[in-house]
TIVO-2410 file (N, C-alpha, C; in nm, 3 decimals):
# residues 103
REC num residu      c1      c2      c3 atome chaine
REC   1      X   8.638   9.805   9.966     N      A
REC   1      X   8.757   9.868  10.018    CA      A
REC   1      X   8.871   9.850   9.917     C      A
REC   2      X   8.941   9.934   9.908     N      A
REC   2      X   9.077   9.946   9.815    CA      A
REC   2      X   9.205   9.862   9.885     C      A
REC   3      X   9.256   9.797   9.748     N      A
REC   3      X   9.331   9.732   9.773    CA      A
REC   3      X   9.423   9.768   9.838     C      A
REC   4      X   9.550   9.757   9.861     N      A
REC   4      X   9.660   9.752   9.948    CA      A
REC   4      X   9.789   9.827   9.836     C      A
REC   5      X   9.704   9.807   9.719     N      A
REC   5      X   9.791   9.945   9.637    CA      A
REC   5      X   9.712  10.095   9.568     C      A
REC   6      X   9.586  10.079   9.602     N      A
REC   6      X   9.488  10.170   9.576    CA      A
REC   6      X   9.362  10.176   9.498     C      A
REC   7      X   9.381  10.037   9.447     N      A
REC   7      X   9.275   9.981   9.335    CA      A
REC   7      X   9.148   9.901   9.387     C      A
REC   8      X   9.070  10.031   9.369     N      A
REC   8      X   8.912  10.050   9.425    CA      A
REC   8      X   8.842   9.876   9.374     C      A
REC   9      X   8.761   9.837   9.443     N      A
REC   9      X   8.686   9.714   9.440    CA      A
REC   9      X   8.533   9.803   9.287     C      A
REC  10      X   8.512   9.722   9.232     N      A
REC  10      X   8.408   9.741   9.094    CA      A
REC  10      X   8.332   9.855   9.193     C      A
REC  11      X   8.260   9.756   9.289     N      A
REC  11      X   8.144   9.861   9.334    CA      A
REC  11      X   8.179   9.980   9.411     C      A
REC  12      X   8.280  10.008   9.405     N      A
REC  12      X   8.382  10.116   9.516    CA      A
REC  12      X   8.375  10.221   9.383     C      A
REC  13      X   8.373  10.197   9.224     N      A
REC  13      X   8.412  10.264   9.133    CA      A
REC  13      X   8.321  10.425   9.108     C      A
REC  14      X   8.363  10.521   9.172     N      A
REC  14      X   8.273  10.657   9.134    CA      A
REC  14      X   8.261  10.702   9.010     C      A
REC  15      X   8.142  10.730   8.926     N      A
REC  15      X   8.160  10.815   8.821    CA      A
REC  15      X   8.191  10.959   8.825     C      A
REC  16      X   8.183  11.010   8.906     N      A
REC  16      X   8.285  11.132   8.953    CA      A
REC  16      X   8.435  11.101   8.941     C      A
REC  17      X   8.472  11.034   9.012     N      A
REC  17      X   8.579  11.027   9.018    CA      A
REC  17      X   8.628  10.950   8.856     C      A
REC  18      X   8.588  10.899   8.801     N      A
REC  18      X   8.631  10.850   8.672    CA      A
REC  18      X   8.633  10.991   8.571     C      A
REC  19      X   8.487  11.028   8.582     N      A
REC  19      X   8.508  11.162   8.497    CA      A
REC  19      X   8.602  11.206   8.526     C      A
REC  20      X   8.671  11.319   8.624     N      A
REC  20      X   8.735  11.380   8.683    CA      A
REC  20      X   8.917  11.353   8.645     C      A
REC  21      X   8.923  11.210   8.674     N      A
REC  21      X   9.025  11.131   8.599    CA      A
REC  21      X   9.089  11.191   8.470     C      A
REC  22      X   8.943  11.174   8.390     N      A
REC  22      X   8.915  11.131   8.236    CA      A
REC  22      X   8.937  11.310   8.193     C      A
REC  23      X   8.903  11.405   8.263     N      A
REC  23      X   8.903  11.546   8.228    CA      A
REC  23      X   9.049  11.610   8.215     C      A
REC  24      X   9.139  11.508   8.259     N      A
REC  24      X   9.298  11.563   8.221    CA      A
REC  24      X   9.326  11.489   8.076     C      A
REC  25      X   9.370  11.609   8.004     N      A
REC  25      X   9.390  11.519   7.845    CA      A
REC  25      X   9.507  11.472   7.852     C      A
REC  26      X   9.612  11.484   7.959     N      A
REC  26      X   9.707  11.357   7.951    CA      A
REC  26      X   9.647  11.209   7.991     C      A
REC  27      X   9.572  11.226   8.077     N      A
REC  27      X   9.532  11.111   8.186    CA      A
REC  27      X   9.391  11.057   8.047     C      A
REC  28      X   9.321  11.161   8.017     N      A
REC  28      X   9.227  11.050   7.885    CA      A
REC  28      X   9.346  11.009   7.766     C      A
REC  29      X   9.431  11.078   7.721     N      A
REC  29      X   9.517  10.992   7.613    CA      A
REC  29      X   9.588  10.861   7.661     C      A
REC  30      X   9.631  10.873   7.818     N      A
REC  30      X   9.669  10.699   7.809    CA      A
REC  30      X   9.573  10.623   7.832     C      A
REC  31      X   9.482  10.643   7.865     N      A
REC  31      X   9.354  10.535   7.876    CA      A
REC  31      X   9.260  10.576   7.711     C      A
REC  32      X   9.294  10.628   7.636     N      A
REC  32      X   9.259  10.604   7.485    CA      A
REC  32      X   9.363  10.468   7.403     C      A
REC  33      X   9.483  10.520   7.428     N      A
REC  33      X   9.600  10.436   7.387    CA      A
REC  33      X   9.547  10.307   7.515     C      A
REC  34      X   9.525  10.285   7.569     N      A
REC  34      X   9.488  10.145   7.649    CA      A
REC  34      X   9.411  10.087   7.564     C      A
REC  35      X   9.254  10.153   7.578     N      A
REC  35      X   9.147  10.124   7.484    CA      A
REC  35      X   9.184  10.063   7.378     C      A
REC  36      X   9.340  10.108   7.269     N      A
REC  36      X   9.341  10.068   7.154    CA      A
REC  36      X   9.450   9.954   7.121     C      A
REC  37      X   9.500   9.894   7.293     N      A
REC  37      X   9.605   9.826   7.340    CA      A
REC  37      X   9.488   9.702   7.278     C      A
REC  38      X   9.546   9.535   7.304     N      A
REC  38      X   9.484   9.439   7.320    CA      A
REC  38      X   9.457   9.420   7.467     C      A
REC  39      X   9.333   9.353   7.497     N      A
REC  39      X   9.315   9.312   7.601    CA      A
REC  39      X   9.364   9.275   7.706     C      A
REC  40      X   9.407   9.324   7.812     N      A
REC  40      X   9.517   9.281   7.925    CA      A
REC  40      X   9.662   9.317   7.877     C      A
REC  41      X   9.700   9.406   7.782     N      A
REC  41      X   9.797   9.423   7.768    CA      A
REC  41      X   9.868   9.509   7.821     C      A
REC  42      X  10.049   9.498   7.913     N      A
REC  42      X  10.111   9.557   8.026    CA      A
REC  42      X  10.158   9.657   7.903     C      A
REC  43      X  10.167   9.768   7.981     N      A
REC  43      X  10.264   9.892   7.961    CA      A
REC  43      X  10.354   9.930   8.067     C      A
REC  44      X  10.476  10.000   8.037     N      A
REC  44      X  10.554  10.074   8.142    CA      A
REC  44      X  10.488  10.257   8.144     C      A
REC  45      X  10.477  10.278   8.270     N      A
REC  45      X  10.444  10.424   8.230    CA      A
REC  45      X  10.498  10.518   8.143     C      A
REC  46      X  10.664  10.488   8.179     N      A
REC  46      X  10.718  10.580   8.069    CA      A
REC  46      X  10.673  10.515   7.892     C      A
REC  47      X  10.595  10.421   7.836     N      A
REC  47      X  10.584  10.425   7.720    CA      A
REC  47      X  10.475  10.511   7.659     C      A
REC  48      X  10.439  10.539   7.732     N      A
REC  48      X  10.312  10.663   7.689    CA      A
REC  48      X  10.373  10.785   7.663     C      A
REC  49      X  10.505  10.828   7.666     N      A
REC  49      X  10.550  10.918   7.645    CA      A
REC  49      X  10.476  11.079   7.648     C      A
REC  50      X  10.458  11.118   7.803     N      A
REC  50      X  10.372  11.239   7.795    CA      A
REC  50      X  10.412  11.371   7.793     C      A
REC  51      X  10.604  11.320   7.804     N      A
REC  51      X  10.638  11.481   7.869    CA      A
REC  51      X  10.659  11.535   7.933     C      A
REC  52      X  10.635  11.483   8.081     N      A
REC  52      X  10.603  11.548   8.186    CA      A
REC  52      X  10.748  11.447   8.320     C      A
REC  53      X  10.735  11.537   8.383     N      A
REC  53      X  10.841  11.476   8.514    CA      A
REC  53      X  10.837  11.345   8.577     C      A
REC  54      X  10.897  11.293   8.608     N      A
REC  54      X  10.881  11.188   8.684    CA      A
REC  54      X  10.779  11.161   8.804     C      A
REC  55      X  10.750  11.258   8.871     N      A
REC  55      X  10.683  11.302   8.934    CA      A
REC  55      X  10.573  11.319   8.925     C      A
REC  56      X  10.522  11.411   8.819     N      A
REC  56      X  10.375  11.470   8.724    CA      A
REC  56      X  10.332  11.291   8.636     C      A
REC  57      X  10.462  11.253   8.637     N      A
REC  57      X  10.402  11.108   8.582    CA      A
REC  57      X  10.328  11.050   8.682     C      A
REC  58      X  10.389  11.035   8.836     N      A
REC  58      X  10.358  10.911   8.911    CA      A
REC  58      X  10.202  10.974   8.957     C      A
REC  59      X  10.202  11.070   8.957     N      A
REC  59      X  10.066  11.161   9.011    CA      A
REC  59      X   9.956  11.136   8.923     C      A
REC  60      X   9.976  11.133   8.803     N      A
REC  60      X   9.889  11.110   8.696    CA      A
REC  60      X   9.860  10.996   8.703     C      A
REC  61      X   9.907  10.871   8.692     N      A
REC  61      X   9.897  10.717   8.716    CA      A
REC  61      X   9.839  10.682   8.846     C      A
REC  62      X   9.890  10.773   8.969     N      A
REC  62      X   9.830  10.732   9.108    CA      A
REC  62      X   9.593  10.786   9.061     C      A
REC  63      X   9.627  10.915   9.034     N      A
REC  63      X   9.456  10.921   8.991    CA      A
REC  63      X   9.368  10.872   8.921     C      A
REC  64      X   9.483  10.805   8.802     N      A
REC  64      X   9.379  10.679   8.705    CA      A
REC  64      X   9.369  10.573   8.841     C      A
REC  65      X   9.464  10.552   8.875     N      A
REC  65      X   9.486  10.388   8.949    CA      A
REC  65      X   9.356  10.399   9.059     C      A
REC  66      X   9.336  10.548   9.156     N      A
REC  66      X   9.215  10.534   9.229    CA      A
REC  66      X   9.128  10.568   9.160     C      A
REC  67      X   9.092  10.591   9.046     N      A
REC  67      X   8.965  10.615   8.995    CA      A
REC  67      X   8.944  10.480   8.981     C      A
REC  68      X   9.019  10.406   8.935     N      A
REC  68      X   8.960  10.257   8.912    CA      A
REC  68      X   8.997  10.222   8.780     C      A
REC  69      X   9.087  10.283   8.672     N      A
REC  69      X   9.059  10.295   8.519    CA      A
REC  69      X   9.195  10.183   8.501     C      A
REC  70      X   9.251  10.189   8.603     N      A
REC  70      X   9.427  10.091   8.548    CA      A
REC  70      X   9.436  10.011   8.695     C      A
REC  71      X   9.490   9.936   8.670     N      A
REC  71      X   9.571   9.866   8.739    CA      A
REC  71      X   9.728   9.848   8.762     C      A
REC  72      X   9.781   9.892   8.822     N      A
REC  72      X   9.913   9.869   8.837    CA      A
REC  72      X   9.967   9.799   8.954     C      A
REC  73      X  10.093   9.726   8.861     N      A
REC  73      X  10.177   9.644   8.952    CA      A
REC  73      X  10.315   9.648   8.920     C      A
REC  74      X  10.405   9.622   9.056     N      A
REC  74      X  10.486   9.612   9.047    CA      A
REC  74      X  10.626   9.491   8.977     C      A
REC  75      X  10.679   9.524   8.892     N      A
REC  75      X  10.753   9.431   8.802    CA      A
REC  75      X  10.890   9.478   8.814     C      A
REC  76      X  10.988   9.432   8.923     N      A
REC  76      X  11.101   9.468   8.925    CA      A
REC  76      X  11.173   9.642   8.998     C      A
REC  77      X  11.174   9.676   8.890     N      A
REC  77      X  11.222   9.824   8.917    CA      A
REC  77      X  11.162   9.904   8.838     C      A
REC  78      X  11.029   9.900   8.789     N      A
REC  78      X  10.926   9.889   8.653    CA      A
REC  78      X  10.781   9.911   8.707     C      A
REC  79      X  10.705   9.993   8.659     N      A
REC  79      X  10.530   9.962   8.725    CA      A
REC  79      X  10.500   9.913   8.606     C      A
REC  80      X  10.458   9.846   8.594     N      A
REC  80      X  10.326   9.822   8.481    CA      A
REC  80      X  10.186   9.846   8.497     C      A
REC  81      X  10.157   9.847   8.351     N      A
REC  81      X  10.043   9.927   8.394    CA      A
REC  81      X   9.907   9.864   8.267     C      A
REC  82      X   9.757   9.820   8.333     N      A
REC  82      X   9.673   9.772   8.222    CA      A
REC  82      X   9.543   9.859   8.239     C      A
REC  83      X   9.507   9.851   8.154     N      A
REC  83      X   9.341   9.875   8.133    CA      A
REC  83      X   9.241   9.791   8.229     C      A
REC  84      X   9.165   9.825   8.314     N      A
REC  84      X   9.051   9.779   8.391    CA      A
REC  84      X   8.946   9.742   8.295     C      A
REC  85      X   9.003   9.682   8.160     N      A
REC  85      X   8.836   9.684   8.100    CA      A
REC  85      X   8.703   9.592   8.142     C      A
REC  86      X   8.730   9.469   8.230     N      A
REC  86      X   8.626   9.377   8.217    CA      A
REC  86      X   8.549   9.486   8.353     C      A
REC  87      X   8.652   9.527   8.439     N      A
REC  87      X   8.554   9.611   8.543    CA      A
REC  87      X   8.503   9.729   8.499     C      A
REC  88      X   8.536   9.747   8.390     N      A
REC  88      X   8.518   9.907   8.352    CA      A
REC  88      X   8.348   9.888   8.275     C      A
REC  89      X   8.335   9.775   8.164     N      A
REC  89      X   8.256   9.781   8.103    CA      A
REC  89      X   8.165   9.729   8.198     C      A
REC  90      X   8.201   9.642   8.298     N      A
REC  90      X   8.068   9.586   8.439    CA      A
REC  90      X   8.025   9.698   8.467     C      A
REC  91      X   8.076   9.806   8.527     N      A
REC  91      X   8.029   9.918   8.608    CA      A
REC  91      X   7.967  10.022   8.529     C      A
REC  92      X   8.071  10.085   8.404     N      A
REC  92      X   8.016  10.155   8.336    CA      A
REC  92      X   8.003  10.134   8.202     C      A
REC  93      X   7.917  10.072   8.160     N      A
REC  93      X   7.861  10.017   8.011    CA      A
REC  93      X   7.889  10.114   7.904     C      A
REC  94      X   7.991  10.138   7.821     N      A
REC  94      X   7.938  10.202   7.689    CA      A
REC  94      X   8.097  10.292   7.732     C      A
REC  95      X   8.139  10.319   7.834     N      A
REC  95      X   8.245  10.452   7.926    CA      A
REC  95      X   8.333  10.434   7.769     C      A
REC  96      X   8.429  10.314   7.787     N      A
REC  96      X   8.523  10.254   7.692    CA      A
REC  96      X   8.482  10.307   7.554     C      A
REC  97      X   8.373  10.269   7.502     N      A
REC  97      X   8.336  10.303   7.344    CA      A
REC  97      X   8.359  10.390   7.313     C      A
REC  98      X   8.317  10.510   7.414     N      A
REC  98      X   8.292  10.637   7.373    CA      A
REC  98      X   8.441  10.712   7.379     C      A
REC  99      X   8.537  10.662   7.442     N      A
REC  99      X   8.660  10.720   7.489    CA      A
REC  99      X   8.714  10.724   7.341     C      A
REC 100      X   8.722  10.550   7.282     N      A
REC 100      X   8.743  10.531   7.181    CA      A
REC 100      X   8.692  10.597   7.039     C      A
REC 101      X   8.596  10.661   7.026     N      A
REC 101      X   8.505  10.701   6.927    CA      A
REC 101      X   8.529  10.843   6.950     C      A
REC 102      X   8.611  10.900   7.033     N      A
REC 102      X   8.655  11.025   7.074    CA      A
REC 102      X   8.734  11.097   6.969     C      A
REC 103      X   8.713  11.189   6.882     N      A
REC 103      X   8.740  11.276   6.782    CA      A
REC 103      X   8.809  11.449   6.822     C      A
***
């Protein structure tokens, strides 16, 4: 069951729903730029700089966040935001590499 902010449990994680995620090229460029973040490292949404509304932002972040790909929390007046990698590579082996190796 999903957490109490939307963040699916490992075995809750769909590959549908990750693809699906992953098929918006805003929504795969911040989880590329994650990929190339260090490990556990916080972002603010607005540092991804995509362009898009405040709005079109929070929508984009809410579909990574239930696909399972980020985690976010609240920091003030601030979301932050990380990479799911230790659950990412448990569930889906190899997902990460290939995002990265993406040309």
């Amino acid at each position: 069951m999903a957490d109490e902010n939307g963040h699916p449990e490992v075995s809750e994680m769909e590959l549908g729903k990750v693809m699906a995620a992953l098929a918006d090229p805003l929504r795969r460029r911040v989880i590329t730029e994650l990929v190339g973040d260090d490990d556990g490292a916080e972002r603010t949404c607005m540092s991804f700089e995509l362009g898009v509304t405040k709005s079109t932002l929070t929508h984009h972040f809410r579909v990574l966040r239930e696909a399972g790909l980020v985690f976010q929390v609240d920091r003030g007046n601030s979301r932050k935001v990380t990479l799911r990698r230790p659950e990412l590579n448990e569930r889906f082996p190899g997902l990460l590499d290939l995002i990265a190796n993406e040309s």
